[in-house]
C-alpha positions as CSV (number, residue, x, y, z in Angstrom):
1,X,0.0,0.0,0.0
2,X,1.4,3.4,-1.2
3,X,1.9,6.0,1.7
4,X,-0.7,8.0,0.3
5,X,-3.4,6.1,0.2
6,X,-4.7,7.0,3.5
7,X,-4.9,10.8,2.7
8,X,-6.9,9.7,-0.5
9,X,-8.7,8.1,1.5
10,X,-9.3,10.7,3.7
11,X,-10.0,13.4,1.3
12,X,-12.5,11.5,-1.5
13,X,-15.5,12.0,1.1
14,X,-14.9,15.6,0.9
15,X,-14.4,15.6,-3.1
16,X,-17.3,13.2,-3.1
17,X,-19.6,15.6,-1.3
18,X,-18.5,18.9,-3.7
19,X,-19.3,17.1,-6.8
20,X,-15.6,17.0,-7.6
21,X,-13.4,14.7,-9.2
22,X,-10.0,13.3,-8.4
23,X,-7.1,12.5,-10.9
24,X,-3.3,12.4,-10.8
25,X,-1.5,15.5,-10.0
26,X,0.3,15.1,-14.1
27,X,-3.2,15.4,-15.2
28,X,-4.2,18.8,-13.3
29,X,-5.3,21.3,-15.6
30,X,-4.8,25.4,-14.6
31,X,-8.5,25.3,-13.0
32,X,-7.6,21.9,-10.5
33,X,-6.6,22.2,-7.2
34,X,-3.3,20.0,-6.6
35,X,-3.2,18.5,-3.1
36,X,0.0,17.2,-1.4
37,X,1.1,14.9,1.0
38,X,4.2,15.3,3.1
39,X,6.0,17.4,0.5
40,X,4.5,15.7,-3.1
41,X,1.7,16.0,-4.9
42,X,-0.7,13.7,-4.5
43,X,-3.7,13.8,-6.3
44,X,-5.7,16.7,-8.4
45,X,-9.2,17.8,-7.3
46,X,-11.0,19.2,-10.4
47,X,-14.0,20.7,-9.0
48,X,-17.0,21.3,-10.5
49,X,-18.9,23.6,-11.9
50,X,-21.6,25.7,-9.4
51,X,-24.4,24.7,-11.5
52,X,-23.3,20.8,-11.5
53,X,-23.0,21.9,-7.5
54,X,-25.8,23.2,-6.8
55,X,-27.9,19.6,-8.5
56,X,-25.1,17.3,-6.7
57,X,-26.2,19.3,-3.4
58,X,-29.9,18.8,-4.2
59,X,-29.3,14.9,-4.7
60,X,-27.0,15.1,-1.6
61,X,-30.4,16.4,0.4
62,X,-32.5,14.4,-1.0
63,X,-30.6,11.3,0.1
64,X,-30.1,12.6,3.4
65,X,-34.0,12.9,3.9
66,X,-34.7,9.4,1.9
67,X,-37.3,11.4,0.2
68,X,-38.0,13.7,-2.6
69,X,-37.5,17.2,-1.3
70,X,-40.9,18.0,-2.9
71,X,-42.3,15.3,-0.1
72,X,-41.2,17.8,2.5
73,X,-43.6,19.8,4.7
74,X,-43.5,23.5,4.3
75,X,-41.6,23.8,7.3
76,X,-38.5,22.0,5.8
77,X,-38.9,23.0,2.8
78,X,-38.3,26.9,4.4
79,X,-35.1,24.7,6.5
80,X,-33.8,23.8,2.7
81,X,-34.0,26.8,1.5
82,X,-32.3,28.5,4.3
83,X,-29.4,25.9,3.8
84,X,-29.1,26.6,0.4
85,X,-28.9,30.1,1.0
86,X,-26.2,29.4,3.4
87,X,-24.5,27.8,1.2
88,X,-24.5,30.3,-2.0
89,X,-27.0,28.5,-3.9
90,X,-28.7,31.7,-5.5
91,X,-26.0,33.4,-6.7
92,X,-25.8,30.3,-9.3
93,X,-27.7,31.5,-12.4
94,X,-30.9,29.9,-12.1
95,X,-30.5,28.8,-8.8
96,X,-34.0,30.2,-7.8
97,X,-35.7,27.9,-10.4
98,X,-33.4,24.8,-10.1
99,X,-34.2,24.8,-6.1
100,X,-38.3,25.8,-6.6
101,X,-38.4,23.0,-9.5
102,X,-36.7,20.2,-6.8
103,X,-39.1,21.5,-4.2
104,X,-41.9,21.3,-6.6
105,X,-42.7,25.2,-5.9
106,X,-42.9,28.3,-7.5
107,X,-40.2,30.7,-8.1
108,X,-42.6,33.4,-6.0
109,X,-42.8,30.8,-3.1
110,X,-39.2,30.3,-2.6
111,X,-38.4,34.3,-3.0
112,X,-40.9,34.0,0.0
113,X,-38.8,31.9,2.0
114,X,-35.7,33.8,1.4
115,X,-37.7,36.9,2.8
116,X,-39.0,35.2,5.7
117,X,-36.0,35.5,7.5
118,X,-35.2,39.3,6.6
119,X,-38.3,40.6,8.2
C-alpha cells in the first residue's frame, strides 16, 4: 500500500460531497486544485462547476432525507432553503428555479422563504 493512500482516503469524502473529481497531479489542468502529502503531490481535485454543484447538493439532500424534497412539509422546505442560501445557492444563475423545480414550488414561493428571515 502506497503512503498515500490514507490521505486519498481521507480526502475523497470531501471531493465526493463537492461534486468534484480526483485524478493524478500530471493530469491537473490550470482550474484543479493540486493537493500534497508530506512534501508531493498527491492527487488533483478538479471541482465542478456551481451549476453541477448546486444539483449534486440537491441529490446530496435528498438522500439525506430518503425522500423527494418536494415530499417535504413547508416547514423543511423553508429549513432547505435556508441551507441553500447558506451555502451560496442563489447566486448560481438559475438557482432560484433549479431549487423551486426540486421542491416542486414556484419561483414566487421560494423568493418567499428567502424573505421570511429578513423581516
Amino acid at each position: 500500500m502506497s503512503a498515500d493512500e490514507p490521505f486519498i482516503s481521507a480526502v475523497k469524502p470531501l471531493v465526493d460531497a463537492m461534486g468534484g473529481e480526483m485524478l493524478p497531479p500530471d493530469e491537473a489542468g490550470p482550474e484543479d486544485v493540486v493537493l500534497a502529502w508530506e512534501g508531493a503531490d498527491v492527487v488533483a481535485v478538479r471541482l465542478p462547476q456551481l451549476a453541477d454543484s448546486l444539483d449534486h447538493i440537491l441529490a446530496a439532500m435528498e438522500r439525506k432525507r430518503g425522500k423527494p424534497l418536494a415530499d417535504l412539509d413547508r416547514k423543511a422546505k423553508q429549513e432547505v432553503v435556508r441551507q441553500l442560501e447558506a451555502r451560496g445557492a442563489f447566486s448560481v444563475r438559475h438557482g432560484v428555479e433549479t431549487v423551486a423545480s426540486a421542491l416542486g414550488v414556484s419561483r414566487f414561493t421560494v423568493y418567499n422563504y428567502l424573505n421570511r428571515d429578513k423581516t
